[in-house]
C-alpha positions as CSV (number, residue, x, y, z in Angstrom):
1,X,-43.9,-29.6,-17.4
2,X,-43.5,-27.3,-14.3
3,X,-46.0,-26.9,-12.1
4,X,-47.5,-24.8,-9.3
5,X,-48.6,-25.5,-5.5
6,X,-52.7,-25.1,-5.1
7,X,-52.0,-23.5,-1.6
8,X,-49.8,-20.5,-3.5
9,X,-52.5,-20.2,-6.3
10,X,-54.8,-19.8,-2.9
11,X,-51.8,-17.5,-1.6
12,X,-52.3,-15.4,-4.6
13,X,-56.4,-15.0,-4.3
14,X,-56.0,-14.1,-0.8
15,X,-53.7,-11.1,-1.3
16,X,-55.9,-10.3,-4.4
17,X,-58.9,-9.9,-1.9
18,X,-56.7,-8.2,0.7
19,X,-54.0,-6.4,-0.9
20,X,-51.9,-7.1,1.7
21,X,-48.7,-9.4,1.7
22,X,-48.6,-8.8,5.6
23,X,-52.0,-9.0,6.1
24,X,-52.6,-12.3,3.9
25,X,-49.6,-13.7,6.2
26,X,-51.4,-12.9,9.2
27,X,-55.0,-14.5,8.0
28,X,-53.5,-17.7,6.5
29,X,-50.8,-17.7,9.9
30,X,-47.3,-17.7,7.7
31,X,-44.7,-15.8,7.3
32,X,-44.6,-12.4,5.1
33,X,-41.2,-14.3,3.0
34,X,-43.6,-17.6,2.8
35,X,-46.3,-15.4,1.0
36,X,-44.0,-13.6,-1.3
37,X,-41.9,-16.8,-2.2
38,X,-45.4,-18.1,-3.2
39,X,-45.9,-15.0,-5.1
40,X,-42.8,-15.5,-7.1
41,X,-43.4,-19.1,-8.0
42,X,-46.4,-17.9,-9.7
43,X,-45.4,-15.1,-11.1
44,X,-42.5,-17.8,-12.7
45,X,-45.0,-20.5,-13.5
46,X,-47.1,-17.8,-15.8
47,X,-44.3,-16.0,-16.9
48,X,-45.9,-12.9,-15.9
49,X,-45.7,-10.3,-13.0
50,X,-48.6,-10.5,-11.1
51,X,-49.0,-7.8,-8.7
52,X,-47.8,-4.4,-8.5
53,X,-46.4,-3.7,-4.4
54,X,-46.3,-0.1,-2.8
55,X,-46.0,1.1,0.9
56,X,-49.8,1.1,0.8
57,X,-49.8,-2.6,-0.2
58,X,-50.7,-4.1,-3.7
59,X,-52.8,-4.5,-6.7
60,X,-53.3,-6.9,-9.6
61,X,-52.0,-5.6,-12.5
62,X,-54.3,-6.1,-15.7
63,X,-52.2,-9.7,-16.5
64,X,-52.9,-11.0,-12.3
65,X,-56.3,-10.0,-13.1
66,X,-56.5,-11.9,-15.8
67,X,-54.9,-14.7,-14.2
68,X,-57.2,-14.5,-10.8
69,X,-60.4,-14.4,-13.2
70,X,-59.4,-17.1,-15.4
71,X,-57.7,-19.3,-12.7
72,X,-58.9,-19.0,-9.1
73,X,-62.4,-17.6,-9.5
């Protein structure tokens, strides 16, 4: 069975409270590529995309919600 880090899961809840890859790096002091490897792990381990990334920064999309709600709330 595969599994997933507790310190990306926390990775993930960060940048869905900030919606910033660069500013979630900044607050938890790791790189920007650390935060989106994370992200991709994730996004691996539940088979699903997570968040949706623009120049502004990001959002959940309905399935990271889902996953944020049912998982790291």
């Amino acid at each position: 069975m595969n599994s997933v880090k507790i310190f990306f899961l926390e990775i993930v809840r960060a940048i869905a409270e900030l919606h910033s890859f660069s500013e979630t790096a900044a607050v938890l002091n790791c790189s920007q590529s650390n935060i989106s490897y994370a992200v991709s792990e994730v996004e691996k381990y539940f088979g699903k995309k997570i968040f949706l990334r623009n120049r502004r920064g990001c959002q959940l999309t309905t399935e990271g919600a889902t996953i944020v709600k049912k998982y790291l709330i």
